[in-house]
N, C-alpha and C positions, 0 to 999 in steps of 0.2 A: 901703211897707207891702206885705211879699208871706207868702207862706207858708201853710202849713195853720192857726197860731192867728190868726192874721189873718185868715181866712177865715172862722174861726169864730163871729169876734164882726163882723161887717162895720162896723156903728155907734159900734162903742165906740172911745174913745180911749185906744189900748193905752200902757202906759210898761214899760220895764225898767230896776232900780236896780242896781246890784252892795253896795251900804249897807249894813250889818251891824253895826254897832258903834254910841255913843249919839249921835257927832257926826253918824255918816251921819241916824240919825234924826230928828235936830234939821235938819240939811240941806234931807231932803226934808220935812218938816212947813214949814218955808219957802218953799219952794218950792211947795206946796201950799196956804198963807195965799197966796200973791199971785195966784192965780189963779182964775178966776171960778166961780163957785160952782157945782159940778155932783156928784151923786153918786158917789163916791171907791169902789171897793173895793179891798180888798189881795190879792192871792193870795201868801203868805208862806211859805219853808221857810229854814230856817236850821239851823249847825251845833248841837252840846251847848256847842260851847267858845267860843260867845259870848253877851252879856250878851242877851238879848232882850228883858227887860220896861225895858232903861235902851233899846234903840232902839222898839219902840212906843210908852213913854209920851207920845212928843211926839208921835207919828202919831195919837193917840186923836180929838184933836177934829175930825178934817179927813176922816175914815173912817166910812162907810157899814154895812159891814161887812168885816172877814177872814177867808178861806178859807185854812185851813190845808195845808197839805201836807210832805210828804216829801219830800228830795232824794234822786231815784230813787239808788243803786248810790252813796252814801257813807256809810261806817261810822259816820260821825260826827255822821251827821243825828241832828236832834232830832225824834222823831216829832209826826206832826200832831197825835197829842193833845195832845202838850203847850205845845207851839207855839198851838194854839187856847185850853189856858188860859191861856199867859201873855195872851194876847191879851183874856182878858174879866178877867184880876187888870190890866190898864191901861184897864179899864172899854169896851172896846169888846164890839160883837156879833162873834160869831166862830163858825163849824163846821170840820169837819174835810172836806176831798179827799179823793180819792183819786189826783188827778193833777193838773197847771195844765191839762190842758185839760178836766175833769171840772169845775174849779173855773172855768172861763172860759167853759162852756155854761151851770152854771147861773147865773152873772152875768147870761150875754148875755138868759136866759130871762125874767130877773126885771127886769133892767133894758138894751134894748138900746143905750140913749145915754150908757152909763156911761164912769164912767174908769177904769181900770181899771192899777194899779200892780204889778209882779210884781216882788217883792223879797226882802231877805233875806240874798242869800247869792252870793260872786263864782259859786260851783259852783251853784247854779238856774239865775243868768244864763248860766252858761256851757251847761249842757243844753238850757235854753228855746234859744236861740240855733244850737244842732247842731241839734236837733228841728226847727225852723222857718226855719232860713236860707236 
């Protein structure tokens, strides 16, 4: 664990998904039931040209709340706003970012023992990842 968003949240238990489609979301909702109970949030951005309300439905019951966001510099992102509604039409709490690490301060502020899952999209992971490596 090194970097500047590691830094940012010192407490939390960071993840990064590359998951984007409804199997990924079923995946990590699995992966998320087997393990012990702690406040989940999501910082989420994803393309337009994929299904997102078929990958959060299964993430809904395991999630605290999601932070929406944009994938900086691709055409193809689906902006945070809409990303935060799909996210409360699959019954979760959800607002809008303005960055992951926008979205990983006020986490850390509100909760700093959380867990903290940033996904969505192979192009997040791959930014998060240049950004913090």
């Amino acid at each position: 664990r090194q970097g500047p968003l590691a830094e940012s949240a010192p407490g939390a238990e960071l993840w990064l998904d590359g998951g984007h489609n409804p199997a990924g979301g079923e995946a990590v909702a699995a992966t998320l039931a087997g393990m012990p109970k702690r406040a989940t949030y999501l910082i989420c951005g994803m393309l337009n040209t994929k299904d997102i309300g078929g990958y959060l439905r299964p993430l809904a019951p395991h999630v605290t709340r999601l932070h929406a966001v944009s994938i900086p510099g691709e055409k193809a992102t689906l902006p945070a706003a809409e990303t935060e509604a799909a996210a409360r039409e699959a019954r979760m709490a959800a607002v809008s970012s303005g960055s992951v690490a926008e979205a990983l301060a006020a986490i850390a502020a509100e909760d700093a023992g959380a867990r903290v899952l940033i996904c969505g999209s192979l192009y997040l992971a791959g930014t998060v990842l240049r950004e913090n490596g």
